[in-house]
matplotlib code that plots the C-alpha trace (Angstrom):
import matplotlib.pyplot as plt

x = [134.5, 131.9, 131.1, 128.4, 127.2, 126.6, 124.2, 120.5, 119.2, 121.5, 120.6, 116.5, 117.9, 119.0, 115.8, 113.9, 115.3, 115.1, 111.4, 111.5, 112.8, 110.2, 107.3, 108.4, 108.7, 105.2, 105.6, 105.1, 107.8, 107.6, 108.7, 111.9, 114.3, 111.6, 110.0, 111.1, 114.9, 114.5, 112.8, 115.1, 118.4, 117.1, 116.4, 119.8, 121.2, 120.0, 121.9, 124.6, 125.1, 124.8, 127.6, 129.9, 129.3, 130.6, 133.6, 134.4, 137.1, 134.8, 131.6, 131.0, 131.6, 129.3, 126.5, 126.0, 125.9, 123.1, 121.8, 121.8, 120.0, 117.1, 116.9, 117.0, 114.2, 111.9, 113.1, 111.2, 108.6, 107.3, 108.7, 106.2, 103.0, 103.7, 103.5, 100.4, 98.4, 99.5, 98.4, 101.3, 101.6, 98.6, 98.0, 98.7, 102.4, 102.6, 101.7, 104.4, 107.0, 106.3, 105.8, 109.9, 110.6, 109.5, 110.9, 114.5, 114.3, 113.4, 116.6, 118.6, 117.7, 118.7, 121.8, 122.7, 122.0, 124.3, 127.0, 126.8, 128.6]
y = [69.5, 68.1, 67.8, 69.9, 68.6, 65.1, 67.1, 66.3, 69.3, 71.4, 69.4, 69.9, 73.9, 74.2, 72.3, 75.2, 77.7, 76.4, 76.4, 79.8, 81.4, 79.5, 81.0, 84.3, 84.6, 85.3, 88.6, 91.6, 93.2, 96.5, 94.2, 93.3, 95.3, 94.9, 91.3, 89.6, 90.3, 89.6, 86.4, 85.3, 86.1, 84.7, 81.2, 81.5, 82.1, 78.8, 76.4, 79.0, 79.2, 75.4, 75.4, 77.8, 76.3, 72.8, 74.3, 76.0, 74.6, 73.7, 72.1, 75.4, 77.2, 75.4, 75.6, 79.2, 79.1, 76.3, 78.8, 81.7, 79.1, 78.5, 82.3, 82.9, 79.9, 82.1, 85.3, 83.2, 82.1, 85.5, 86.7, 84.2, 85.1, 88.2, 87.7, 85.2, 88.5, 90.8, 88.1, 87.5, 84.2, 81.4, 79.6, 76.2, 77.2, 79.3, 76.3, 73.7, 76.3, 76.6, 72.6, 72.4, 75.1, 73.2, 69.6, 71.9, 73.6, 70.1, 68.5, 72.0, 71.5, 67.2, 68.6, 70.9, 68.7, 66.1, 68.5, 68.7, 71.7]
z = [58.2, 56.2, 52.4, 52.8, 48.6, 50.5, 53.2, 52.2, 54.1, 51.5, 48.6, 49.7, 50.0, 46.9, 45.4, 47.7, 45.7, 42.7, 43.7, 45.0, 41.6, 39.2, 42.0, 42.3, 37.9, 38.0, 40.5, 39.1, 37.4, 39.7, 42.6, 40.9, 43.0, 46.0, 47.2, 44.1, 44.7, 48.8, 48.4, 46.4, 48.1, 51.4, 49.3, 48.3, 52.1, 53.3, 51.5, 51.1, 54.7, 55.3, 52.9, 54.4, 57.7, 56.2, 55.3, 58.6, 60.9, 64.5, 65.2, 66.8, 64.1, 61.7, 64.2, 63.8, 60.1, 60.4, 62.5, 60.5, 57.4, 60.3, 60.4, 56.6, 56.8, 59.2, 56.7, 53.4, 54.8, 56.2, 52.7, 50.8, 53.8, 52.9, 48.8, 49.5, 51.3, 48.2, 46.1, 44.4, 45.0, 45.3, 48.7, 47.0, 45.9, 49.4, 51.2, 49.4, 49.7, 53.3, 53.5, 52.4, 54.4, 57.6, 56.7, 56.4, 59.2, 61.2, 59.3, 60.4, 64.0, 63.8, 62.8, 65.2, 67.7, 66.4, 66.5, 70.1, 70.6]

ax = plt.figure().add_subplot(projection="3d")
ax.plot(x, y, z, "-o")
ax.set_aspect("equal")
plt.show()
């Protein structure tokens, strides 16, 4: 369907995750296998979905996997509230991650709609 490398919402995903893994190098090492490891697969869902969806065969079909990347989106974020309140993370690199977050989540939406499935 689409080449999902030419999709600025999936470049901007991978650039979130990028983000995401030089944020959470700082946790605590006891949260390796806990927050560290969650927070960063759900980063890596987002533009991993987007690109799976591409790659499907129906409009329909890539719809639910931008979907399931605005899900993942909602997933973070409450990942990185959560790491803010423990205080693993500072409210300045909380708030840009949550700041790219958003302007995703608005380009998933545009994109869904022009689906029009």
């Amino acid at each position: 369907m689409n080449n999902y490398k030419t999709l600025i919402v999936w470049q901007k995903s991978v650039d979130l995750s990028i983000n995401v893994y030089i944020a959470t190098s700082t946790f605590p090492s006891e949260e390796k296998y806990g927050l560290t490891n969650q927070i960063r697969r759900v980063s890596t869902s987002i533009p991993a979905n987007i690109a799976e969806g591409a790659g499907r065969n129906s409009p329909k079909e890539f719809n639910q996997f931008l979907a399931i990347s605005n899900g993942s989106s909602n997933e973070l974020e409450t990942c990185l509230i959560i790491s803010e309140k423990l205080g693993f993370l500072n409210m300045e690199t909380k708030e840009k991650l949550s700041n790219q977050i958003v302007e995703i989540q608005k380009m998933i939406h545009k994109l869904k709609q022009s689906l029009k499935v």
